[in-house]
N, C-alpha and C positions, 0 to 999 in steps of 0.2 A: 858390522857390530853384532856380536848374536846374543848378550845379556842385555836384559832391562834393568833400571835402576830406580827408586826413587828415595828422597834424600831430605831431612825435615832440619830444620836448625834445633835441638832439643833446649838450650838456653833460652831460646825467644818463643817457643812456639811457633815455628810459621817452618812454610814449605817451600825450599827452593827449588826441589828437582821432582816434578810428578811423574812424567816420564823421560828420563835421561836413558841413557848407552855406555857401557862400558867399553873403552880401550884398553884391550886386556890379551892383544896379539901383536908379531911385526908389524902387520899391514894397518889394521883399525890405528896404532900408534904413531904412524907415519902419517897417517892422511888426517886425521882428527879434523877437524872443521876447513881443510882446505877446500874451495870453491864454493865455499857455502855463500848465498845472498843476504840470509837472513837465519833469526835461531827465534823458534814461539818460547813465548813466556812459559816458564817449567819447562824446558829443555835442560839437561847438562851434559858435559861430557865427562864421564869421572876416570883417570886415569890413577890406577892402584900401581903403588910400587915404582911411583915417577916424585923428582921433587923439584925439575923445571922444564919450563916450554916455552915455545918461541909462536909467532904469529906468520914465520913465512910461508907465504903462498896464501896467505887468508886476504878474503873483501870485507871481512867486518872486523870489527871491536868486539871485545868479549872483557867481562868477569872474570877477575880466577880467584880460588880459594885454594891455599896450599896447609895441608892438616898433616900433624902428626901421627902415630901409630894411636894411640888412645881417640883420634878423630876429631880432637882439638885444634882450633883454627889457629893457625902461627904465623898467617899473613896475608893477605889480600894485595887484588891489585883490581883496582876500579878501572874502569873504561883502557884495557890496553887495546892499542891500537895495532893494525896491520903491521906487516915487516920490523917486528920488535924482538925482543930476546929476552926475557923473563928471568929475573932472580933465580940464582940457584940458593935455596933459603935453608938455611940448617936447622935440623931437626924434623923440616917435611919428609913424610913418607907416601904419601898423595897427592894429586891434585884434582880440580874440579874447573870445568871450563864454564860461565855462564851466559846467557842474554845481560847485552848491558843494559844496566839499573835492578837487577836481580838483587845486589848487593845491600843497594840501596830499599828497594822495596822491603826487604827480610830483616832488614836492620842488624844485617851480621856484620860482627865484631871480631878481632884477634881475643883469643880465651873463651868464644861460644864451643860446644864441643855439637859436633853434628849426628844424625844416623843412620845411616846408610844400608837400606835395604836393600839385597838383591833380588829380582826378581826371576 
């Protein structure tokens, strides 16, 4: 992954991503959280220009947050599990992989708009 990211819910005030990664090539896009044990709280993974994802080859659950171009949330998915297949959600033009209970902790909603800084 060679961009840093971090990523604040501008609706609520709070910060979901302090230091995430961007998937933003073939390879970083294929492997995204495969083999991972575990994700620290403020991790994300934010994939630009995707609008679904699957959980194969992952050992954990994950957060997702899938936004539109304006970086408006247009859907969530709390605690997906391993070996799953994600929404393909219309009108996403992003998404965001997180720590689960991230979602929960930020108290983000479909209609918060987020903002996404590159580092």
């Amino acid at each position: 992954m060679s961009r840093s990211v971090q990523i604040t819910n501008r609706t609520r005030h709070t910060v979901l991503v302090t230091r995430g990664e961007i998937a933003d090539n073939l390879w970083t896009r294929f492997r995204g959280l495969m083999g991972r044990r575990a994700l620290p709280e403020g991790y994300g993974l934010y994939f630009p220009r995707e609008s679904a994802i699957h959980t194969f080859g992952m050992r954990i659950a994950i957060d997702v947050v899938y936004l539109d171009r304006a970086c408006r949330v247009v859907h969530l998915t709390n605690v997906m599990r391993p070996l799953r297949l994600g929404p393909l959600v219309r009108g996403a033009r992003d998404v965001l992989e997180l720590p689960v209970g991230t979602l929960e902790r930020t108290e983000t909603r479909v209609g918060d708009f987020l903002e996404i800084k590159l580092l």
